[in-house]
C-alpha positions as CSV (number, residue, x, y, z in Angstrom):
1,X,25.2,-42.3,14.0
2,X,22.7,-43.1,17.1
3,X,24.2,-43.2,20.7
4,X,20.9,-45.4,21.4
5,X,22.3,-48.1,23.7
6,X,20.8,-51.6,22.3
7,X,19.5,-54.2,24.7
8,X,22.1,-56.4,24.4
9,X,24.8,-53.6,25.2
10,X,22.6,-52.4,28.0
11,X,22.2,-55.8,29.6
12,X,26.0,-56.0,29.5
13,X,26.8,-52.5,30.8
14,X,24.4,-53.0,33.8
15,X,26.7,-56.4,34.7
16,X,29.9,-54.1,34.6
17,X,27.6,-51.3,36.7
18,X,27.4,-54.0,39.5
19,X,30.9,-55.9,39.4
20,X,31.8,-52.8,40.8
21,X,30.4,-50.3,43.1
22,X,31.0,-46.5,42.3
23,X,32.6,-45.7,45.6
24,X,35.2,-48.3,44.3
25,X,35.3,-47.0,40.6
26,X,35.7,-43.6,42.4
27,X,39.0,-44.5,44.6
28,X,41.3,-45.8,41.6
29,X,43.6,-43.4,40.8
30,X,43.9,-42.2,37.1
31,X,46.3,-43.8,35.1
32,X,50.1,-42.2,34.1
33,X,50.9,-42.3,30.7
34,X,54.0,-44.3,30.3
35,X,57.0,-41.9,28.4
36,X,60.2,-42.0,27.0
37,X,63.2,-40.6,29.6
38,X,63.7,-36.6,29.1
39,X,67.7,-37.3,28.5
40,X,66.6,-39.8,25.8
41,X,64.0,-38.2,23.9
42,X,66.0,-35.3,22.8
43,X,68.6,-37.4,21.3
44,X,65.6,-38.8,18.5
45,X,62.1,-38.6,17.2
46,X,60.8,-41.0,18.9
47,X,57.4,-40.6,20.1
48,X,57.5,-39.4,23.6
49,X,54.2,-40.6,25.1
50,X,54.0,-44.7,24.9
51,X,50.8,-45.0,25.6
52,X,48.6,-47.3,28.4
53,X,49.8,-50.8,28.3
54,X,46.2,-53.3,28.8
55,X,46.8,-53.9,32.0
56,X,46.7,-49.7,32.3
57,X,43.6,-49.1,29.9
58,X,41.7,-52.1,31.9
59,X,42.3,-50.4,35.2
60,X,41.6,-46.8,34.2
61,X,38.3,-47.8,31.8
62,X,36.7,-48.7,35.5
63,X,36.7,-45.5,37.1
64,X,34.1,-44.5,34.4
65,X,30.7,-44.3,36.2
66,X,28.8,-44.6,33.1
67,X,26.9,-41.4,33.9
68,X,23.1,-41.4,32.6
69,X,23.5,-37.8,31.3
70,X,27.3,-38.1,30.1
71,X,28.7,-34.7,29.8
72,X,31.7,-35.6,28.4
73,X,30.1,-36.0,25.0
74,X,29.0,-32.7,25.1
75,X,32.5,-31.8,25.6
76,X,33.9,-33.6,22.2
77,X,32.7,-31.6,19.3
78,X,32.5,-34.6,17.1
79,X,29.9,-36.6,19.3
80,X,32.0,-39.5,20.1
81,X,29.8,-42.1,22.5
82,X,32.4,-41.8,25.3
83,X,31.1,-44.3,27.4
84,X,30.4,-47.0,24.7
85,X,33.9,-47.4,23.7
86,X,35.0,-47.2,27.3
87,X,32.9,-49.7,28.6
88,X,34.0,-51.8,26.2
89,X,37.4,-51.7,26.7
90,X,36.8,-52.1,30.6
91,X,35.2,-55.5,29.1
92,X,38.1,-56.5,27.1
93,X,36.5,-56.0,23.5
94,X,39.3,-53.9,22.3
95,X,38.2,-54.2,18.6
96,X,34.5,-53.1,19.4
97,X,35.7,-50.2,21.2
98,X,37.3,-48.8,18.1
99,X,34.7,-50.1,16.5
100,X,32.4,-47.3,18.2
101,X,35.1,-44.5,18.2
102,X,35.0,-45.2,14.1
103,X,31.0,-44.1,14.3
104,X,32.1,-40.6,14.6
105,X,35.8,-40.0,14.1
106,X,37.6,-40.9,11.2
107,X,40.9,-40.2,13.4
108,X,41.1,-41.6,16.3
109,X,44.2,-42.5,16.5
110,X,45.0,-38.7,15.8
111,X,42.8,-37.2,18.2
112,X,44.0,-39.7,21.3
113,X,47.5,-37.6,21.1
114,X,47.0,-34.5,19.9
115,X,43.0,-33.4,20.9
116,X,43.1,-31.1,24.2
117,X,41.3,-33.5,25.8
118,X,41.7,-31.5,29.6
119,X,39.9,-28.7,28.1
120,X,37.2,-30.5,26.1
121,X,35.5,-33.9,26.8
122,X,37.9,-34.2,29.8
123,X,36.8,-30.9,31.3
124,X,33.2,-32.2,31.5
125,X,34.2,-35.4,33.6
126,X,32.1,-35.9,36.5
127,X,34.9,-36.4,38.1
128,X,36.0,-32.7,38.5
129,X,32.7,-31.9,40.3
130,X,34.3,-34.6,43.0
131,X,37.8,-32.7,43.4
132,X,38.9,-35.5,41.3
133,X,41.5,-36.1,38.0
134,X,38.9,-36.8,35.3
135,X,38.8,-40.3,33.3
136,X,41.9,-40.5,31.1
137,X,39.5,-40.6,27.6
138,X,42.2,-39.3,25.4
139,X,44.4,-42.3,27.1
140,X,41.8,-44.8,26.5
141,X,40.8,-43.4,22.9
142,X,44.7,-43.8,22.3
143,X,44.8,-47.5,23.2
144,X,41.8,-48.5,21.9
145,X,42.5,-46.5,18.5
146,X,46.1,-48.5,18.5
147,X,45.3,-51.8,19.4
148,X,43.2,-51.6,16.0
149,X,45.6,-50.1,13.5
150,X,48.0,-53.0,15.5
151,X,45.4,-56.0,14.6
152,X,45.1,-57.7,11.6
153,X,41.6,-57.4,11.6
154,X,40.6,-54.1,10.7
155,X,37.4,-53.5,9.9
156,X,35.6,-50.9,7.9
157,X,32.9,-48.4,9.6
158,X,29.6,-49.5,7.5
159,X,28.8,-47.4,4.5
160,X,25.9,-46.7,2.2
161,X,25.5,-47.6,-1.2
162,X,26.8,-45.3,-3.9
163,X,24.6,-42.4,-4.5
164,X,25.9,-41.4,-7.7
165,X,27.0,-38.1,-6.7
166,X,30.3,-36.7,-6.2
167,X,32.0,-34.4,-3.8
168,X,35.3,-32.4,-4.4
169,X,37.5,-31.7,-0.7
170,X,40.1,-29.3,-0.8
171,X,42.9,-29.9,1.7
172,X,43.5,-33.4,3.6
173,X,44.0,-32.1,7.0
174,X,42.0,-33.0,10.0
175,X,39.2,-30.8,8.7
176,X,38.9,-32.3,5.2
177,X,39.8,-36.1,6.5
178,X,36.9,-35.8,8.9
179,X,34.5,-34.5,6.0
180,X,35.5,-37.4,3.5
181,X,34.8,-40.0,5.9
182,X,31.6,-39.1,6.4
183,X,30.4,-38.1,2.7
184,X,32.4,-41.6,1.6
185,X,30.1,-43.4,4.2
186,X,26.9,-41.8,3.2
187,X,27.6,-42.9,-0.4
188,X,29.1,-40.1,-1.6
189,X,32.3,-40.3,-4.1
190,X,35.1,-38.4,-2.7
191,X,38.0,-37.1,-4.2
192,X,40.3,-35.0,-2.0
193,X,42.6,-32.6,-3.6
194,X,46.1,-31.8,-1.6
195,X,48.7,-28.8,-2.7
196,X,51.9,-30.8,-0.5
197,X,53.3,-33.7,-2.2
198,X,52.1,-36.1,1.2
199,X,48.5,-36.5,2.5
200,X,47.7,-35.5,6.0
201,X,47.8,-31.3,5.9
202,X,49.2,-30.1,9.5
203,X,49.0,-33.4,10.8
204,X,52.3,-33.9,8.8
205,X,53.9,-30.8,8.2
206,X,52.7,-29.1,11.3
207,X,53.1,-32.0,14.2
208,X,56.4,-33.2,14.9
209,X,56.6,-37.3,15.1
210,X,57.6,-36.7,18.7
211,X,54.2,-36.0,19.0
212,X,52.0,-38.1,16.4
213,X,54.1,-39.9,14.3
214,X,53.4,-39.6,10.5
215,X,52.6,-43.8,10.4
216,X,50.1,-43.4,13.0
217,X,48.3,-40.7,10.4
218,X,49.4,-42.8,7.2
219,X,47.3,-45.9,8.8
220,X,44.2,-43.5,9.8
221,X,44.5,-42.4,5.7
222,X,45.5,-46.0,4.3
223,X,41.4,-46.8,6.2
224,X,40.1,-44.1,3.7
225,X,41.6,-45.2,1.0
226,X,40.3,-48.7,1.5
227,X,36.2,-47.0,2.3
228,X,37.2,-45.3,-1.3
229,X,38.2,-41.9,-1.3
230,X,40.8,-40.8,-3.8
231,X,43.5,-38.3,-2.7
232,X,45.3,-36.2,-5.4
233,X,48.6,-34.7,-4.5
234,X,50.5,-31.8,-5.7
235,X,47.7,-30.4,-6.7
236,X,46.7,-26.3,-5.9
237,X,43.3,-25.9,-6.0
238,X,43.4,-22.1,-7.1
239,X,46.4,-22.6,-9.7
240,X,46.6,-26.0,-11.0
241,X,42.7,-26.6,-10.8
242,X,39.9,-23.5,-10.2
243,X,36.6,-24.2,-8.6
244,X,35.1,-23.5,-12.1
245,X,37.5,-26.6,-12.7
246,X,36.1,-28.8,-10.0
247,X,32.5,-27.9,-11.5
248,X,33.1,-28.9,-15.2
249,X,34.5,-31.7,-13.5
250,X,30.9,-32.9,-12.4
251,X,31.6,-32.5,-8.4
252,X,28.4,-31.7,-7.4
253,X,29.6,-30.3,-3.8
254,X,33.1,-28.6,-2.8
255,X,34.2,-28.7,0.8
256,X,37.2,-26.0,1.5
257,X,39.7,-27.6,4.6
258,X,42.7,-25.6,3.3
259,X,43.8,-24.5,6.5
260,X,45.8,-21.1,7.8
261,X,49.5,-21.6,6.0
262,X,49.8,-17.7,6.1
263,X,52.0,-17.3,8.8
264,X,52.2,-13.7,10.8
265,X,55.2,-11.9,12.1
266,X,55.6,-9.3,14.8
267,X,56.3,-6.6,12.2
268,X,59.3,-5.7,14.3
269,X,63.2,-4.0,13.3
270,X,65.2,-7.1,12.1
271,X,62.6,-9.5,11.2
272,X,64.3,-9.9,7.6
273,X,67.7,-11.2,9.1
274,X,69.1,-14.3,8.3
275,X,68.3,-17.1,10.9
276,X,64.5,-15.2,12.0
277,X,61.9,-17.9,10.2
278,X,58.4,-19.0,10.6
279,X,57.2,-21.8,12.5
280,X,55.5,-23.0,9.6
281,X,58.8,-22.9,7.7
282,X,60.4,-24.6,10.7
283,X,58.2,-27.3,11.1
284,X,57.5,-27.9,7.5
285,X,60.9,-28.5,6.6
286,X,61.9,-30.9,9.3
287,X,58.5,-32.5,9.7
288,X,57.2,-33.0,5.9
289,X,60.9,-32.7,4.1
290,X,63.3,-34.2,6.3
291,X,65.7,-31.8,7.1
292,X,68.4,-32.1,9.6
293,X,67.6,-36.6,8.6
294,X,70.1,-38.5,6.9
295,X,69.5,-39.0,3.4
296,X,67.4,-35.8,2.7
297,X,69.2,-33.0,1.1
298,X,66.4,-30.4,2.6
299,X,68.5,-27.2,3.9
300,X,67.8,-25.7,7.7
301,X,69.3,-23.8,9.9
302,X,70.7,-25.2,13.0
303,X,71.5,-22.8,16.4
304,X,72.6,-23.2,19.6
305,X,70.9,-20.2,20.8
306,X,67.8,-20.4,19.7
307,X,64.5,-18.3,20.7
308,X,61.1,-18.6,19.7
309,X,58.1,-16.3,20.5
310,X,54.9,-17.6,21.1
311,X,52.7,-19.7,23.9
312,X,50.5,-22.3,21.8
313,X,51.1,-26.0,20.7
314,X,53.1,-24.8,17.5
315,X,55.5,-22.6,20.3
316,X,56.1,-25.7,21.6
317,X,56.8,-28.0,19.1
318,X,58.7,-25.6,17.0
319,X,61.4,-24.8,21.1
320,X,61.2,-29.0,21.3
321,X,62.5,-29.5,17.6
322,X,65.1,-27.3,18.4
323,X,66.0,-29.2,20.7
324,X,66.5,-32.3,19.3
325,X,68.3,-30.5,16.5
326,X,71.1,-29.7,18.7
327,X,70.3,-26.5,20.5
328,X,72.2,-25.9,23.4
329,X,70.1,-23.2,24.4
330,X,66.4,-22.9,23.5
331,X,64.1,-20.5,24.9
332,X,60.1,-19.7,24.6
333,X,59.6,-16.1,24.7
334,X,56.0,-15.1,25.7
335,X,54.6,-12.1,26.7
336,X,51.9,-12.9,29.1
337,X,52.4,-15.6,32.5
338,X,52.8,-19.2,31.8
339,X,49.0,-19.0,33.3
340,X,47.9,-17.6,30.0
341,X,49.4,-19.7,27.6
342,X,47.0,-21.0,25.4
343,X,49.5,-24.5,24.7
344,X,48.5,-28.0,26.2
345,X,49.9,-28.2,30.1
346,X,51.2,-31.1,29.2
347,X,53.6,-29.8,25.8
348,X,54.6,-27.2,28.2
349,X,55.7,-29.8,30.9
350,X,57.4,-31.8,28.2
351,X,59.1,-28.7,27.1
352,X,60.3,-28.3,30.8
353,X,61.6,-31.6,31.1
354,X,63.8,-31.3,27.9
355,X,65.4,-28.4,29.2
356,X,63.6,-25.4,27.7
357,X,63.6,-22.0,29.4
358,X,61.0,-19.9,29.9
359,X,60.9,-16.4,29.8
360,X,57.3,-15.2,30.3
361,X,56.2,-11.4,30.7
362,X,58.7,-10.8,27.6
363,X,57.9,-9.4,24.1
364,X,61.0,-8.8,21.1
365,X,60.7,-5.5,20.2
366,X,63.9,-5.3,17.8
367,X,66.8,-8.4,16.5
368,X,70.1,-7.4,16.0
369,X,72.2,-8.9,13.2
370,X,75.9,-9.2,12.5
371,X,78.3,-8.2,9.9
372,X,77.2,-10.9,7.6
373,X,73.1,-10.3,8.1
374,X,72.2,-12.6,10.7
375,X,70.6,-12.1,13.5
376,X,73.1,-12.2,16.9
377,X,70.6,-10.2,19.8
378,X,67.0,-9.9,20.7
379,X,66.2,-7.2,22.3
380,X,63.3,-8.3,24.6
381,X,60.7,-5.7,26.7
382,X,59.8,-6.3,30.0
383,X,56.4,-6.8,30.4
384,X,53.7,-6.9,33.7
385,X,49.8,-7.9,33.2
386,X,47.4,-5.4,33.2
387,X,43.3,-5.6,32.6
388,X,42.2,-8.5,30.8
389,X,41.6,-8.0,26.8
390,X,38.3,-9.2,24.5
391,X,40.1,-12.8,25.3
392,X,40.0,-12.7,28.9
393,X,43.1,-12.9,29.3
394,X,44.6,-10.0,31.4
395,X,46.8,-7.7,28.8
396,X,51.0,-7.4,29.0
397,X,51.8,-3.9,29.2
398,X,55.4,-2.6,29.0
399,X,57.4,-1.6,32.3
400,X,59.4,0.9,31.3
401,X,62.7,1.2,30.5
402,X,62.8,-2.7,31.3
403,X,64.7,-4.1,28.0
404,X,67.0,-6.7,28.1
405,X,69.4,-8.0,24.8
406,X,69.8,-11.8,25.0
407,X,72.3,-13.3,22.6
408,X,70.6,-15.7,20.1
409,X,71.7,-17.7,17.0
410,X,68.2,-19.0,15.6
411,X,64.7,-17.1,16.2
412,X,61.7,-18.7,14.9
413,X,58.5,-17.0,14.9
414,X,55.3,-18.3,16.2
415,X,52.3,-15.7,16.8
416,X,50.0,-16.9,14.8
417,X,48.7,-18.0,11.4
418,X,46.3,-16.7,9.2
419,X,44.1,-18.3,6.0
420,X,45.4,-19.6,3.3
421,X,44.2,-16.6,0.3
422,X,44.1,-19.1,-2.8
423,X,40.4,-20.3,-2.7
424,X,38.9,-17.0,-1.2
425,X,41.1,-14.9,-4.3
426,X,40.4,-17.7,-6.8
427,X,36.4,-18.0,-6.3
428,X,33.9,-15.1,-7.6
429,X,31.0,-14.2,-5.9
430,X,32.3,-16.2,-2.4
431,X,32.1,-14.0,0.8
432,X,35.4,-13.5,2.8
433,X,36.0,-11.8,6.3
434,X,38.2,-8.4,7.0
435,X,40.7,-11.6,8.3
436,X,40.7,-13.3,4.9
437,X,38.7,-16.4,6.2
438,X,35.6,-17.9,4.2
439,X,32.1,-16.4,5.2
440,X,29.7,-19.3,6.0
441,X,26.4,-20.6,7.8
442,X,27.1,-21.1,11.8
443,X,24.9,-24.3,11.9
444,X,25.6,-25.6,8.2
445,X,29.3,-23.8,7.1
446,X,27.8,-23.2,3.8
447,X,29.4,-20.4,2.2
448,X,27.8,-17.6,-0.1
449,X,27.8,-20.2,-3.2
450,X,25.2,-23.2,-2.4
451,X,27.6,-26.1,-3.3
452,X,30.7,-24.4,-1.3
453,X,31.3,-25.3,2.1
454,X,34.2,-24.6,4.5
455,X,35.5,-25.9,7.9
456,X,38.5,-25.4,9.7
457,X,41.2,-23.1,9.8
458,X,40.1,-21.2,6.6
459,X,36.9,-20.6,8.5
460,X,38.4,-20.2,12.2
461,X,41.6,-18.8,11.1
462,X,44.0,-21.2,13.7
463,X,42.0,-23.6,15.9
464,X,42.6,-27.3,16.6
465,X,42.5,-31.1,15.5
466,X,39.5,-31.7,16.9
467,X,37.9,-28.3,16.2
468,X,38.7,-28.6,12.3
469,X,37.4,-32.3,13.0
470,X,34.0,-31.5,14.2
471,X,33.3,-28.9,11.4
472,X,34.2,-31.2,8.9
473,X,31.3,-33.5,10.5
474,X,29.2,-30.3,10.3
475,X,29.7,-29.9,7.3
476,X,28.9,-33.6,5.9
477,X,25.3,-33.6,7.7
478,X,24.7,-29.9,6.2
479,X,26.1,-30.8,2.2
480,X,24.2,-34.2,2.6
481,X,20.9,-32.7,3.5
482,X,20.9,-30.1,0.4
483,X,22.4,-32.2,-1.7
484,X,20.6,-35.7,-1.4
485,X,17.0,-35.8,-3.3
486,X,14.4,-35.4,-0.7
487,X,12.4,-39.0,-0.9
488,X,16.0,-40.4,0.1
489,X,16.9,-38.9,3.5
């Protein structure tokens, strides 16, 4: 989609451009986001951050100084004309404000919660050149994004008419959502093929509803359904279908989105003992099977001790599920500073507020189980930061003889994730990495088989929302161009 600004919308913008000058827009201060009380929130599921009130989003959408050269869209990596829906908002035209965030993002509902907003479109603000907090965009996004999927008017982003070709997406998480709403709108018919038995990928089994509740993503996949892509549960593309499947099938393109489920352990003594899991485990069983709700029969263990190792997003929501499963006790153990952890400033301030502790500059080296098998101690090393690594991050190193044994109940383990290995052990002939993830083009994520293309986490290996998001965009443009005859484009 075009970013051209049309004379109408440029007559418009240049009235809001003089209601107000930009010292003005400059001296509002950035809006809170309104949440649920600490005490409360770890009672339920409720979703903590409530979002701008309109009073809020008109407010904050006027500190945005329009900029001639917006940065901030350089910052999203799926294009989204920042300004546009702003500036709509700031004049009251809600609708047409998701309206333009629909151009380029077929979850923008999503993205307003969960996209790291401070270190992408955020983090080009103008703002921060002035020493000031940058426009709330992932605030506004949210608000504009919800006073849609609240209205009873929800319109359709316009498509093209039907091509006659068909495209097979494997996986409906962010990557292979994003992918389908474009092909769908260039006139593509989409069919996207998902192993769980719901539709969403991590969004459902890997995000906790305190986060981005599960309706918020079922109204964002209800609006592809209704542009006409078909989703096919329970089905395992690599068992219950093979690519040579999909082909004799008549797909004339396959997009792989099937994301990093392969979780990684420490590789430590005691790593086998009842009551050490995966965050993936964790998560999946609370978050996609109910576990711990009443009514659902899904088994998981509780603890009131309970440890998990790790620094990211996952880390986070995996220590502030605990919580609110009854943990009395629930620690993040990570082995560099808190300045190093890769998770959202603001998960790790939640995290703080519901009582987590942190113990930083610690690594588990050994658990310790009872007589019945499960685990009882964690014996954590001390560690101190050294040079930084590839990353740039500066390195732990041990301090010797600095181990301490904390008593623990539950340990839940999450370092990392790698690919999923169906589709790169199921497919001959594709190329795949020393790290198991699909070989493909930079620029057009084509793989080493012409009608293959990948995105997301089985191309990055762990990466997020908005990441997966923007390759699956990548990927559209690239499959569209080889795919659609040459006196059409």
């Amino acid at each position: 989609m075009s970013n051209t600004i049309s004379p109408r919308d440029a007559q418009w913008r240049e009235e809001l451009r003089r209601s107000m000058t930009a010292k003005e827009r400059t001296s509002i201060p950035r809006a809170r986001m309104n949440e649920l009380a600490p005490d409360y929130r770890v009672t339920c599921n409720e979703e903590v951050n409530q979002g701008l009130g309109e009073a809020q989003a008109l407010v904050e959408s006027r500190r945005c100084l329009d900029c001639p050269d917006p940065q901030c869209m350089v910052g999203c990596p799926v294009s989204i004309n920042i300004p546009g829906f702003i500036k709509n908002i700031e004049r009251g035209n809600f609708s047409e404000a998701a309206a333009v965030l629909k151009e380029t993002s077929a979850l923008p509902a999503v993205c307003g919660r969960v996209c790291p907003q401070e270190r992408q479109c955020e983090s080009k603000c103008i703002y921060n050149k002035m020493k000031k907090e940058p426009v709330a965009i992932g605030y506004l996004e949210r608000f504009a994004a919800d006073y849609e999927q609240h209205s009873d008017d929800r319109a359709l982003p316009p498509m093209e008419a039907s091509n006659g070709m068909k495209i097979a997406v494997v996986g409906s998480g962010p990557a292979g959502l994003s992918f389908a709403g474009d092909m769908i709108r260039r006139g593509y018919a989409v069919t996207v093929y998902e192993a769980l038995h719901q539709i969403g990928g991590v969004l459902k089994y890997g995000i906790p509803e305190f986060r981005l509740p599960n309706s918020v993503v079922d109204v964002e996949i209800d609006n592809l359904r209704k542009m006409g892509v078909e989703f096919v549960a329970n089905c395992v593309v690599g068992k219950t279908l093979s690519y040579d499947d999909l082909m004799a099938r008549g797909f004339d393109g396959v997009f792989v989105a099937s994301g990093a489920g392969l979780p990684r352990f420490m590789n430590i003594p005691g790593e086998n003992l009842i009551g050490v899991m995966s965050s993936n485990e964790y998560l999946t069983r609370i978050n996609l099977m109910g576990a711990g709700r009443q009514g659902w029969d899904t088994p998981v263990l509780r603890g009131s001790r309970v440890a998990v190792i790790g620094g990211g997003n996952t880390a986070m929501d995996s220590v502030r599920t605990a919580r609110r499963m009854g943990a009395e006790k629930a620690m993040i153990i990570y082995r560099r500073s808190e300045a190093e952890m890769p998770a959202r400033v603001e998960e790790v301030h939640h995290a703080k507020q519901e009582g987590v502790e942190f113990m930083t500059l610690c690594n588990p080296v050994e658990y310790i189980g009872d007589e019945n098998g499960r685990v009882k101690t964690m014996r954590v090393q001390r560690m101190e930061l050294g040079e930084p690594d590839a990353s740039g991050r500066r390195s732990p190193v041990p301090i010797e003889g600095a181990i301490d044994d904390i008593d623990v109940d539950l340990v839940i383990v999450s370092v990392g994730v790698s690919p999923n290995p169906l589709i790169p052990n199921s497919v001959d002939g594709i190329e795949v990495s020393r790290r198991g993830t699909i070989v493909v083009n930079d620029e057009t994520l084509q793989s080493s088989i012409p009608t293959l293309f990948a995105g997301g986490d089985i191309v990055r290996g762990g990466a997020t929302v908005i990441l997966a998001m923007g390759d699956g965009r990548r990927a559209a443009a690239a499959m569209d161009n080889k795919l659609r005859p040459k006196d059409n484009k």
